[in-house]
C-alpha positions in Angstrom: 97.4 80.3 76.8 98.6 77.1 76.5 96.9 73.9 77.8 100.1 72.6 79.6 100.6 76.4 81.1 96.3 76.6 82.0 97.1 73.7 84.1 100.5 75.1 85.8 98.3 77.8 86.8 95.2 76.0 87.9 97.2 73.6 90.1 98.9 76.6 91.7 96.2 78.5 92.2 94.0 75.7 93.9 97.1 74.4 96.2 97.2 77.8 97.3 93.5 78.0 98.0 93.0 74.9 100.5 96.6 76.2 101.8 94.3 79.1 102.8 91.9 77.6 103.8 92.6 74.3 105.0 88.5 73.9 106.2 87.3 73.1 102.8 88.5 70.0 102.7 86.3 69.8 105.8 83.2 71.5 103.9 83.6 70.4 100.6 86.0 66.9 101.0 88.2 65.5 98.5 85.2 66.1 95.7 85.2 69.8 96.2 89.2 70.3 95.5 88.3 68.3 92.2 85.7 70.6 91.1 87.9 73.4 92.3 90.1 72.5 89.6 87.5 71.7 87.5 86.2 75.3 88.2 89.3 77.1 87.6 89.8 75.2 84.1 86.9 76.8 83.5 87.5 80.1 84.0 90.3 80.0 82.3 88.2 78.6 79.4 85.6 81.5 79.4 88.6 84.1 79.7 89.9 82.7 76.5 86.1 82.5 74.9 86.2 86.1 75.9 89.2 87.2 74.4 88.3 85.6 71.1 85.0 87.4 71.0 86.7 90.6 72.4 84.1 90.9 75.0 84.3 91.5 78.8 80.6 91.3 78.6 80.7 87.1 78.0 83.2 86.8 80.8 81.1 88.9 83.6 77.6 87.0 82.6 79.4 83.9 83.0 80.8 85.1 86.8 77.3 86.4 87.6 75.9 82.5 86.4 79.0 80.9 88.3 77.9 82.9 91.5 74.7 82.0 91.6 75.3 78.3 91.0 78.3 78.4 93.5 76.9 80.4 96.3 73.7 78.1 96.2 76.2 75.2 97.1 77.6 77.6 99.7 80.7 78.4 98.3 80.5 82.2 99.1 81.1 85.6 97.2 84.2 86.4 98.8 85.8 82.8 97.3 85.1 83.7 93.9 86.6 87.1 94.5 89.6 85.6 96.0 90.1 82.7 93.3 89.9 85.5 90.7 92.8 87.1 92.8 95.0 84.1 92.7 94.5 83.9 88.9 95.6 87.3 88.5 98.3 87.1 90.7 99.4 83.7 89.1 99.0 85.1 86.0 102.2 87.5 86.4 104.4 84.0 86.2 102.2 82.7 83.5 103.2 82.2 79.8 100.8 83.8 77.3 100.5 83.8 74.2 101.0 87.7 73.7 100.7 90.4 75.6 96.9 91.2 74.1 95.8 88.0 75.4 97.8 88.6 79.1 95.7 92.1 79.1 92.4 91.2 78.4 92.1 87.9 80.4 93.5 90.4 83.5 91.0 93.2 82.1 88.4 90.3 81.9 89.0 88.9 86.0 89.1 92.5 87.3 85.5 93.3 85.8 84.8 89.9 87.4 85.7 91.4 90.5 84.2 94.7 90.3 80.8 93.2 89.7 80.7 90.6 92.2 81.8 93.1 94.6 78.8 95.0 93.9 76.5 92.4 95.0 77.9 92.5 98.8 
């Protein structure tokens, strides 16, 4: 994917976050959006990293690390779960570079999903 595309998505998918939930702003302030962005850049890098490398595995350690790191800044499970939503669903307006790379990095967020989910 694209930078110039990575970044259509990431601003979409954090607007629509703090549209969501407007109270982060409150929890987190003006810092928190940034590294919201920051965040979702990110995970769009590691998606990539794991697409080159072919593996799921690199991109579900890395949302294992990123929950413990985020959850002990309370940032909760459930947000993870529902930022790698909103990528996925952003993703379906998103320009890729083929279809391969479209399947994986949505093969690559779901097994995010599923494991996090498993920690509940």
């Amino acid at each position: 994917m694209k930078v110039s595309e990575k970044t259509k998505l990431v601003d979409r998918v954090v607007n629509d976050i703090y549209q969501t939930y407007p109270g982060l702003i409150d929890k987190f302030g003006e810092n928190g959006r940034r590294r919201t962005v920051e965040d979702n850049h990110h995970h769009l890098d590691h998606l990539d990293t794991a697409y080159q490398m072919g593996s799921s595995t690199f991109f579900v350690d890395y949302t294992l690390w990123l929950n413990s790191v985020l959850t002990s800044r309370g940032v909760g499970t459930e947000l993870i779960v529902d930022n790698y939503e909103r990528l996925i669903k952003g993703m379906e307006n998103a320009a890729f570079e083929s279809s391969d790379e479209r399947d994986a990095y949505l093969e690559y967020l779901q097994a995010g999903i599923k494991e996090l989910k498993t920690l509940s």
